[in-house]
PyMOL commands that place a pseudoatom at each C-alpha (Angstrom):
pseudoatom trace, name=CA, resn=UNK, resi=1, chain=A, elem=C, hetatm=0, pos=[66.201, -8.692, -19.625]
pseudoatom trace, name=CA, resn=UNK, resi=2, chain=A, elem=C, hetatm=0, pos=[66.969, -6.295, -22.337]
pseudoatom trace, name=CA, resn=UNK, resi=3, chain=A, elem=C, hetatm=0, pos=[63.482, -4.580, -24.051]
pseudoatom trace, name=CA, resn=UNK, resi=4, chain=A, elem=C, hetatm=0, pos=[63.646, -2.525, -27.048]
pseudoatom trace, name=CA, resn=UNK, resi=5, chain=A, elem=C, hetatm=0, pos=[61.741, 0.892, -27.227]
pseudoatom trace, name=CA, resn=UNK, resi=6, chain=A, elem=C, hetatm=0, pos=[59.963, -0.913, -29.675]
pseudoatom trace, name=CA, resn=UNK, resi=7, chain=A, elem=C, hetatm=0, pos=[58.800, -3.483, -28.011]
pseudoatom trace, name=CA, resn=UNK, resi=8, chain=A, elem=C, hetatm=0, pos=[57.900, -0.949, -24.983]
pseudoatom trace, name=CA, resn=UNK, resi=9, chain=A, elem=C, hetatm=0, pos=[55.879, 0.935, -26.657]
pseudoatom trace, name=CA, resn=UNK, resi=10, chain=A, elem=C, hetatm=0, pos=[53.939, -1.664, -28.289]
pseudoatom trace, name=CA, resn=UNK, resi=11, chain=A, elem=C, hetatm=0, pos=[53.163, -3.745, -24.837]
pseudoatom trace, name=CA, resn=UNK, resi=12, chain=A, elem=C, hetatm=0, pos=[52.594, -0.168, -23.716]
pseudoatom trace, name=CA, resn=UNK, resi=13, chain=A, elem=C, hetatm=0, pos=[49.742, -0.103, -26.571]
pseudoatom trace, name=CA, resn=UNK, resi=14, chain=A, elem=C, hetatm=0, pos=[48.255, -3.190, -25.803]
pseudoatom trace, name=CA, resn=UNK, resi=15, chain=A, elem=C, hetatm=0, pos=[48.152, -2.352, -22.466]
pseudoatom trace, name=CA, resn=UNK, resi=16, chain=A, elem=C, hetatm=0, pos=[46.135, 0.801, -23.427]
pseudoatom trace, name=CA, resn=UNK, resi=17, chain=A, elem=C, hetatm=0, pos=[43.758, -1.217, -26.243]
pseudoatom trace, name=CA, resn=UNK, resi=18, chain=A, elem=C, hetatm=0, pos=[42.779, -3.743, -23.176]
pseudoatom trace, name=CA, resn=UNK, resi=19, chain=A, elem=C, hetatm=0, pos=[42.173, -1.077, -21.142]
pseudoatom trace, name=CA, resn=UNK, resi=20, chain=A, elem=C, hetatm=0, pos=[39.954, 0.656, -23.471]
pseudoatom trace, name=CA, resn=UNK, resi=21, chain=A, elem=C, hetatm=0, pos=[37.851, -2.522, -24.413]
pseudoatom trace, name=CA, resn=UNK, resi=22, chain=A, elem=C, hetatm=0, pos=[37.568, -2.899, -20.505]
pseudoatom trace, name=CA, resn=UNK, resi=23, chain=A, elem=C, hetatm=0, pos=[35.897, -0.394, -20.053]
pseudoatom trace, name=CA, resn=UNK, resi=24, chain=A, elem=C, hetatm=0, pos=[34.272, 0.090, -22.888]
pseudoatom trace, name=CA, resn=UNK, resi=25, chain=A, elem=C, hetatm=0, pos=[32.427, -3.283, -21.872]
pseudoatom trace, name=CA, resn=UNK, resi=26, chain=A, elem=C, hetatm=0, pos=[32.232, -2.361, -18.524]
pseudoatom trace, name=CA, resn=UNK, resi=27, chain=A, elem=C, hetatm=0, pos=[28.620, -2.816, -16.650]
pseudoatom trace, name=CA, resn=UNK, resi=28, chain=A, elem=C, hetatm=0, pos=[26.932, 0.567, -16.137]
pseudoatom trace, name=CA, resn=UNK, resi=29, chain=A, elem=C, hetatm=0, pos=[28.195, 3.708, -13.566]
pseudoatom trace, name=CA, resn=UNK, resi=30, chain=A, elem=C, hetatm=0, pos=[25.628, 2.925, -11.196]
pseudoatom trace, name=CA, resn=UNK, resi=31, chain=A, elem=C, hetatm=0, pos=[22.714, 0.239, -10.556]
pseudoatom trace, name=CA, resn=UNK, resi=32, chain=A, elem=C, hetatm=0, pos=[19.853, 1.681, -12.296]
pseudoatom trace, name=CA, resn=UNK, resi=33, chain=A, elem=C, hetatm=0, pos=[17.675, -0.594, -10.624]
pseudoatom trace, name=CA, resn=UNK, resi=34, chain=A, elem=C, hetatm=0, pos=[18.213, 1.902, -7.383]
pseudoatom trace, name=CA, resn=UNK, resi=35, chain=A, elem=C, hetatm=0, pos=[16.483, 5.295, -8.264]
pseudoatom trace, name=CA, resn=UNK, resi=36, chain=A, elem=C, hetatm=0, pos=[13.762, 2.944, -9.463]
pseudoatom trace, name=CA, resn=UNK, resi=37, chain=A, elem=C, hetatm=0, pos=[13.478, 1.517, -6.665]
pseudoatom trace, name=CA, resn=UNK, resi=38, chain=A, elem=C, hetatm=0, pos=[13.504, 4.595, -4.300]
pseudoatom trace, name=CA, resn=UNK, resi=39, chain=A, elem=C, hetatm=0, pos=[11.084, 6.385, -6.466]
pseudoatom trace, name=CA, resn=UNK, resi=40, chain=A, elem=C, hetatm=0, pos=[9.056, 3.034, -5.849]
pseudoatom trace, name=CA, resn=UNK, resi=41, chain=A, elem=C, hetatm=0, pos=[9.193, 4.050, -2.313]
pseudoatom trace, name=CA, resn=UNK, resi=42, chain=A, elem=C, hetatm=0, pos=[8.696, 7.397, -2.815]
pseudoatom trace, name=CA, resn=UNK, resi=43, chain=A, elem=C, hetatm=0, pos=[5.247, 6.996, -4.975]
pseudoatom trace, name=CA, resn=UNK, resi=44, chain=A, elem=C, hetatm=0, pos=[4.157, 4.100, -2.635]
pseudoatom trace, name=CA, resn=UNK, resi=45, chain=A, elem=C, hetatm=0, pos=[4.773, 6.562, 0.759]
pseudoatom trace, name=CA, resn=UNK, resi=46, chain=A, elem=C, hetatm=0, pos=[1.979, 8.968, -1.274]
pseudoatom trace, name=CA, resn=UNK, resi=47, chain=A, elem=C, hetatm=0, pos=[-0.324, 6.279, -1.860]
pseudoatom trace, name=CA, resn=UNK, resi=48, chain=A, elem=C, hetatm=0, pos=[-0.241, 5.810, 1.857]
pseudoatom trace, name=CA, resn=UNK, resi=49, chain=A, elem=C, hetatm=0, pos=[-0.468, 9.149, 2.813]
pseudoatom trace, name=CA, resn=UNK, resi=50, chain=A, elem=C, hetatm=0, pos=[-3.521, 9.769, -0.291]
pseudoatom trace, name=CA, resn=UNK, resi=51, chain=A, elem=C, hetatm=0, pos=[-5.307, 6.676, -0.191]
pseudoatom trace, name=CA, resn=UNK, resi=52, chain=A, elem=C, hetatm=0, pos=[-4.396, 3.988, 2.461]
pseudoatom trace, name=CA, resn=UNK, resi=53, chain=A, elem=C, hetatm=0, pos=[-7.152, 3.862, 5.405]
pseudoatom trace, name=CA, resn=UNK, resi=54, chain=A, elem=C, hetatm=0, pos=[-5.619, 5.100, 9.204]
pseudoatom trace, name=CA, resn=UNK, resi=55, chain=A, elem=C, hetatm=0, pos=[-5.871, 1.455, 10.383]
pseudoatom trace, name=CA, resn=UNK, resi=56, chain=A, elem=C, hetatm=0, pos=[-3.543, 0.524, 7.587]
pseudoatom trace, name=CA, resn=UNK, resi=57, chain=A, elem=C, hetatm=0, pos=[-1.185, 3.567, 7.935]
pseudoatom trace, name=CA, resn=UNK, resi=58, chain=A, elem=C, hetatm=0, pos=[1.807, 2.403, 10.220]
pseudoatom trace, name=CA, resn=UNK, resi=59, chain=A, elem=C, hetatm=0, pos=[1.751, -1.273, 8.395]
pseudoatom trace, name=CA, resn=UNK, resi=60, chain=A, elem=C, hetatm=0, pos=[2.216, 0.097, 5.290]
pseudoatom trace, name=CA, resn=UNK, resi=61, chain=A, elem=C, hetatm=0, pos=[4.777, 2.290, 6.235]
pseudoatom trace, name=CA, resn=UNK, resi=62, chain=A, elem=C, hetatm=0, pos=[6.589, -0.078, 7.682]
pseudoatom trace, name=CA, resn=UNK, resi=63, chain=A, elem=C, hetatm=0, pos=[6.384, -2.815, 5.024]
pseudoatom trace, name=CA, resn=UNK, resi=64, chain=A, elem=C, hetatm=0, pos=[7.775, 0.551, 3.065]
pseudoatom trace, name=CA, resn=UNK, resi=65, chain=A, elem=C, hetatm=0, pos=[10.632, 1.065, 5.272]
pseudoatom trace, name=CA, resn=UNK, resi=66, chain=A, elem=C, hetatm=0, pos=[11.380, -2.167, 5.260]
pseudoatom trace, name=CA, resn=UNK, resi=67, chain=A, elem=C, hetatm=0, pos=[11.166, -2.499, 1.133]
pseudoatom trace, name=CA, resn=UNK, resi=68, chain=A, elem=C, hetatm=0, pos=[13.664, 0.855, 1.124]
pseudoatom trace, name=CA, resn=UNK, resi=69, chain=A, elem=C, hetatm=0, pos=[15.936, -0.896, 4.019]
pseudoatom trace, name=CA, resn=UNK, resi=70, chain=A, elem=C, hetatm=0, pos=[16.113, -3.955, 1.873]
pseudoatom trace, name=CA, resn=UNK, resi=71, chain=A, elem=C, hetatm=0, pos=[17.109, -2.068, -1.847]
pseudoatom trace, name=CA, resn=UNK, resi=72, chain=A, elem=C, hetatm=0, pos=[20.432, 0.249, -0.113]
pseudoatom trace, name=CA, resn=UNK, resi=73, chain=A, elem=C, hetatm=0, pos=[21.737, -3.058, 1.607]
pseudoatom trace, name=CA, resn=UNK, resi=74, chain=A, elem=C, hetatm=0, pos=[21.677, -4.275, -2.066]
pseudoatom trace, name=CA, resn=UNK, resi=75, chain=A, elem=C, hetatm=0, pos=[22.916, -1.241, -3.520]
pseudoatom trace, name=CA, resn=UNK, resi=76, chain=A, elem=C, hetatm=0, pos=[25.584, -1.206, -1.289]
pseudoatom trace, name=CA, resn=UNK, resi=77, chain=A, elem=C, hetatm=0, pos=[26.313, -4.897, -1.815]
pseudoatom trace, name=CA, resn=UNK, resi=78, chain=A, elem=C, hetatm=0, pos=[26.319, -4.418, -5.783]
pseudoatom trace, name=CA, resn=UNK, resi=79, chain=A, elem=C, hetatm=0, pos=[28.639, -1.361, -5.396]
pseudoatom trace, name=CA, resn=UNK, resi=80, chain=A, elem=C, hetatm=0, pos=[30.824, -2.632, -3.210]
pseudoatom trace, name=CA, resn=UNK, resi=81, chain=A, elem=C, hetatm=0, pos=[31.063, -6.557, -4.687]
pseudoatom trace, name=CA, resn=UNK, resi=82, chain=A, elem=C, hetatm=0, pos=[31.498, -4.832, -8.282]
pseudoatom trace, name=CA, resn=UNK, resi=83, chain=A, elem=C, hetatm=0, pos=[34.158, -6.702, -9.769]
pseudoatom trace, name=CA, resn=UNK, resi=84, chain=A, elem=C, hetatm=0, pos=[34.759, -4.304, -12.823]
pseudoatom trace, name=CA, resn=UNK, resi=85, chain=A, elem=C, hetatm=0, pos=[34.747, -0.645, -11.522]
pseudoatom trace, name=CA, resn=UNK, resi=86, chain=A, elem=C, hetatm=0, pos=[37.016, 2.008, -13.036]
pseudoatom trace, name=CA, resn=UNK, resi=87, chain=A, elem=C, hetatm=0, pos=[39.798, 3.669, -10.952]
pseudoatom trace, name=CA, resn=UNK, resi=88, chain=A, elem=C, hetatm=0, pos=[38.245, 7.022, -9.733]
pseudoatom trace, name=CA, resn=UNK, resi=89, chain=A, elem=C, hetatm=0, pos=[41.311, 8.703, -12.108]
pseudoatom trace, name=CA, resn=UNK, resi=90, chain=A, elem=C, hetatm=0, pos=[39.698, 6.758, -14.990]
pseudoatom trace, name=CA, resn=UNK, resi=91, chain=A, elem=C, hetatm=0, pos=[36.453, 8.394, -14.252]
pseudoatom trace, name=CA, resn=UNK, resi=92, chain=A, elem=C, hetatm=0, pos=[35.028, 11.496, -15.829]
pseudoatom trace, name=CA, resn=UNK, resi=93, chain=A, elem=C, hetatm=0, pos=[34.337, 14.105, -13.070]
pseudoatom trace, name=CA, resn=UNK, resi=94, chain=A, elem=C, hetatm=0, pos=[31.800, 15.553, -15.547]
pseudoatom trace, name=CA, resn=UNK, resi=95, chain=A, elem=C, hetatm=0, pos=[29.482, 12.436, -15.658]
pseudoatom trace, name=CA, resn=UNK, resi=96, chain=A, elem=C, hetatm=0, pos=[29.312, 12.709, -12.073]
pseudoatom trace, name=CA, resn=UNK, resi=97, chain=A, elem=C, hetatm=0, pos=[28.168, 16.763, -12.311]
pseudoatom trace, name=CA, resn=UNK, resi=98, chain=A, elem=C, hetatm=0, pos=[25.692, 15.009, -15.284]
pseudoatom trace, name=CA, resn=UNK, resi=99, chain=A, elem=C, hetatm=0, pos=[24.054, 12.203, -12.977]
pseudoatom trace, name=CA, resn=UNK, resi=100, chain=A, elem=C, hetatm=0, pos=[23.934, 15.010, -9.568]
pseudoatom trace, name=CA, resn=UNK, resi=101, chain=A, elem=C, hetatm=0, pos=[22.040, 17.699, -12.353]
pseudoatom trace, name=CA, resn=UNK, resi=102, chain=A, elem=C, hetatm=0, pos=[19.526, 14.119, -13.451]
pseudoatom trace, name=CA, resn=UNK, resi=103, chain=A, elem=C, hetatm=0, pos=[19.125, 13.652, -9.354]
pseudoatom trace, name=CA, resn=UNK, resi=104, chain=A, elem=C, hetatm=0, pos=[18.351, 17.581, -8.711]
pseudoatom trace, name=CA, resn=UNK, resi=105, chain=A, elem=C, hetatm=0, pos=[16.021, 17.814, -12.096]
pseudoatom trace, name=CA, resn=UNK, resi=106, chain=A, elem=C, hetatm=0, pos=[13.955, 14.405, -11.067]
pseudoatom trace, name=CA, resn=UNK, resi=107, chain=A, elem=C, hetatm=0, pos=[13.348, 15.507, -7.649]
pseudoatom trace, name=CA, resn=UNK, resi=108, chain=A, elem=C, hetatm=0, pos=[12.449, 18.859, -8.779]
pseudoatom trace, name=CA, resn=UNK, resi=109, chain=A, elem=C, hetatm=0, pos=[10.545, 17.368, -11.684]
pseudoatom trace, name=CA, resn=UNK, resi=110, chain=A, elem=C, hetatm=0, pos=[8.538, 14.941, -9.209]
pseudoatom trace, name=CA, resn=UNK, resi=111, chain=A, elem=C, hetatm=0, pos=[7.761, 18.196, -6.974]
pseudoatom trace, name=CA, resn=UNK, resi=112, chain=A, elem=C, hetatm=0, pos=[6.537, 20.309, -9.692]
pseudoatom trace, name=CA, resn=UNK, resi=113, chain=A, elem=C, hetatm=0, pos=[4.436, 17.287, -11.210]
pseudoatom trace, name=CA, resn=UNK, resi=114, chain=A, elem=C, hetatm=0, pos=[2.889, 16.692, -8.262]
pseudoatom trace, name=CA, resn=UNK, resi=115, chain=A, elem=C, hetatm=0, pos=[1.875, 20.564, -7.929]
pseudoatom trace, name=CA, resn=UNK, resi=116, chain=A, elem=C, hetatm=0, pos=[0.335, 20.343, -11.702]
pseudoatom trace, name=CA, resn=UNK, resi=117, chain=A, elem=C, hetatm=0, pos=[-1.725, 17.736, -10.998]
pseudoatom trace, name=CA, resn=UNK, resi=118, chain=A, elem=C, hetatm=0, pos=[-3.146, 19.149, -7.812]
pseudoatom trace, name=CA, resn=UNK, resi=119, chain=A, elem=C, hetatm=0, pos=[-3.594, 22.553, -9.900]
pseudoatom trace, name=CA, resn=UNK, resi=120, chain=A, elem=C, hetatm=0, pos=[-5.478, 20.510, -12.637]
pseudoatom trace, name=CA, resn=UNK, resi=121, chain=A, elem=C, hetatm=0, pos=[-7.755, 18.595, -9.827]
pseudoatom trace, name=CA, resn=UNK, resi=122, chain=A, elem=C, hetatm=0, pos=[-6.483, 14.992, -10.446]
pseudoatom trace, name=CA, resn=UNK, resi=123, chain=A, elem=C, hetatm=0, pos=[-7.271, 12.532, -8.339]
pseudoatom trace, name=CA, resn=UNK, resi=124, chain=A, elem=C, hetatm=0, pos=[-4.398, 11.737, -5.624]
pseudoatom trace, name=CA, resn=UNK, resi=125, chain=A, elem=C, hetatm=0, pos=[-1.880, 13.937, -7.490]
pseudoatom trace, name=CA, resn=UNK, resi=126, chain=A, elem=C, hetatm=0, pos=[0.978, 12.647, -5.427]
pseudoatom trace, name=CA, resn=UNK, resi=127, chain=A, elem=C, hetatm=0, pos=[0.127, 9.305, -6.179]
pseudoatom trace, name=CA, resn=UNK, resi=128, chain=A, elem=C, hetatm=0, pos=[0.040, 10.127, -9.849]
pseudoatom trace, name=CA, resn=UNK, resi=129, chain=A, elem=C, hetatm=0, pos=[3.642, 11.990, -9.651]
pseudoatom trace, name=CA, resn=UNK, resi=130, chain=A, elem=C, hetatm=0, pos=[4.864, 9.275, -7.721]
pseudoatom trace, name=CA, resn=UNK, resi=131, chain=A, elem=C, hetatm=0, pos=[3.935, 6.129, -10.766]
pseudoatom trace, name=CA, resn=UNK, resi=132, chain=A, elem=C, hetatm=0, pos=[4.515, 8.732, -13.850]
pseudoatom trace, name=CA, resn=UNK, resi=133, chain=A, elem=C, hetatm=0, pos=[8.195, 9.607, -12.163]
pseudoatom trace, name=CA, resn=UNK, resi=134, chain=A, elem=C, hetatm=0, pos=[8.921, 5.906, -11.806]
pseudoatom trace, name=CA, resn=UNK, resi=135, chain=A, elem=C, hetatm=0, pos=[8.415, 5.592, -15.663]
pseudoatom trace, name=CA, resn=UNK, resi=136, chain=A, elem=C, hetatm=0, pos=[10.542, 8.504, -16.283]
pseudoatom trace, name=CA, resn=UNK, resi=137, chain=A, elem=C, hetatm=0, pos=[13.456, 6.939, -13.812]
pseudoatom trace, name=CA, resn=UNK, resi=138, chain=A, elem=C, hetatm=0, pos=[13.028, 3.999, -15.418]
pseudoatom trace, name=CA, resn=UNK, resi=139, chain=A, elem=C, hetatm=0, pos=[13.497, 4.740, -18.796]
pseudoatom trace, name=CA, resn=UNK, resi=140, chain=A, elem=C, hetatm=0, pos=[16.098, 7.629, -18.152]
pseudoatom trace, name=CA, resn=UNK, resi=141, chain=A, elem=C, hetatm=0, pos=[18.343, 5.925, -15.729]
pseudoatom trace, name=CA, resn=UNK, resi=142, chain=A, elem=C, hetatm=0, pos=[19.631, 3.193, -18.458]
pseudoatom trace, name=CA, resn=UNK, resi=143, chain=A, elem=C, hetatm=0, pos=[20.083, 5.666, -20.874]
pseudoatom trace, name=CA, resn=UNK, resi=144, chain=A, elem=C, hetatm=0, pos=[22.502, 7.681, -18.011]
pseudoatom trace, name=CA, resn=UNK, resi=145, chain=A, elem=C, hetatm=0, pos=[24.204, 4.914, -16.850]
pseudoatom trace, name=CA, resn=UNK, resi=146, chain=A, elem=C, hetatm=0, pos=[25.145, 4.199, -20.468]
pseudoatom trace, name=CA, resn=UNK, resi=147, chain=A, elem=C, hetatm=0, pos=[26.347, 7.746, -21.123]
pseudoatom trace, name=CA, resn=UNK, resi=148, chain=A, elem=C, hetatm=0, pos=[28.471, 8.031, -18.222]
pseudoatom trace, name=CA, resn=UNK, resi=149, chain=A, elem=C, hetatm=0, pos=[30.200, 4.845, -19.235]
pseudoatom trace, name=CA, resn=UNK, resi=150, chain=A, elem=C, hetatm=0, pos=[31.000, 5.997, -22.478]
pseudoatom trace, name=CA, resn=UNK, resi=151, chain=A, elem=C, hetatm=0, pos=[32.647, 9.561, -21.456]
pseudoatom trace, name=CA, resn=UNK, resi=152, chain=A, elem=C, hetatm=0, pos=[34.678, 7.516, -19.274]
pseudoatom trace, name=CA, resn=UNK, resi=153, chain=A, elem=C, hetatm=0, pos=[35.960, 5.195, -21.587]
pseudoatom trace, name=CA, resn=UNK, resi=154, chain=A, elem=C, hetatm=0, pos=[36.080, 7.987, -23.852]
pseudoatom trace, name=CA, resn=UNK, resi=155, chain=A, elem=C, hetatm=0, pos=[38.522, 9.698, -20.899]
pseudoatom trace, name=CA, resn=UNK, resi=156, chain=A, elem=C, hetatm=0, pos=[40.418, 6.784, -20.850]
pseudoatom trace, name=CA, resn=UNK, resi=157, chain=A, elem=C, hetatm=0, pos=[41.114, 6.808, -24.509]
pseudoatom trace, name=CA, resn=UNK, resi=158, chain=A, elem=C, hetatm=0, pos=[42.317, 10.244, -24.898]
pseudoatom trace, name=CA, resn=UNK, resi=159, chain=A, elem=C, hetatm=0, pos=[46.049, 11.100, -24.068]
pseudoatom trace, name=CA, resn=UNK, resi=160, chain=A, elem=C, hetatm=0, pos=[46.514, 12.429, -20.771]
pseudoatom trace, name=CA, resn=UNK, resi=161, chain=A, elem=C, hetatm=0, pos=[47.888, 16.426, -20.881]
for i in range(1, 161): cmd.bond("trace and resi %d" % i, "trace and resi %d" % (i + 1))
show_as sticks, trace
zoom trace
């Protein structure tokens, strides 16, 4: 079978243009249901520790635990039963340095919120930092998600060098 360089070069585009509408249509990076759900954990382990009565303690921790347990089996179903996830050459390195920097700067944020509201006398300040970071995660990790999807299909569409 003879091709033309022609014809190479334009199956060799179309291979590139479904390639780019791949992944431009791919689902997000990462669930963004998990950090949601962990910082569900984490605000519901400082309602125990604030609020929750002794007698109650090890019950709710457990029911917890068990909540937590049941979220990274599904995360690590999700991930690994993805049926449209980039090649880790396709993926921008620097959207990974962008979602570690959003991991360090909630934590940190959730640790410094906490200390506010103690300093300012609110009632269960943990608690407090614990509900006002799940807002936060839940309205920030979309919007992550979606940006590291987009510098990777943006990787994909430039020429390699």
């Amino acid at each position: 079978m003879d091709i033309t360089p022609e014809e190479a070069a334009r199956s060799l585009a179309q291979v590139h243009e479904t390639q780019h509408r791949v992944l431009r249509a791919a689902p997000p990076m990462f669930p963004t249901w998990y950090p949601v759900a962990v910082w569900t954990f984490v605000a519901g382990m400082q309602f125990v520790t604030e609020i929750t009565p002794a007698r109650w303690f090890w019950i709710a921790v457990t029911a917890l635990s068990a909540g937590l347990v049941v979220a990274v089996l599904k995360f690590v179903s999700d991930v690994r039963n993805a049926n449209l996830r980039p090649h880790s050459s396709m993926t921008d390195p620097w959207a990974w340095v962008g979602f570690t920097a959003w991991l360090v700067t909630t934590g940190l944020a959730g640790s410094v919120l906490a200390l506010w509201f103690k300093e300012l006398g609110v009632t269960y300040p943990r608690t407090v930092m614990g509900v006002t970071m799940i807002v936060v995660v839940a309205v920030t990790a979309p919007l992550l998600a979606r940006w590291m999807s987009a510098r990777t299909a943006r990787r994909a569409e430039t020429p390699k060098r």
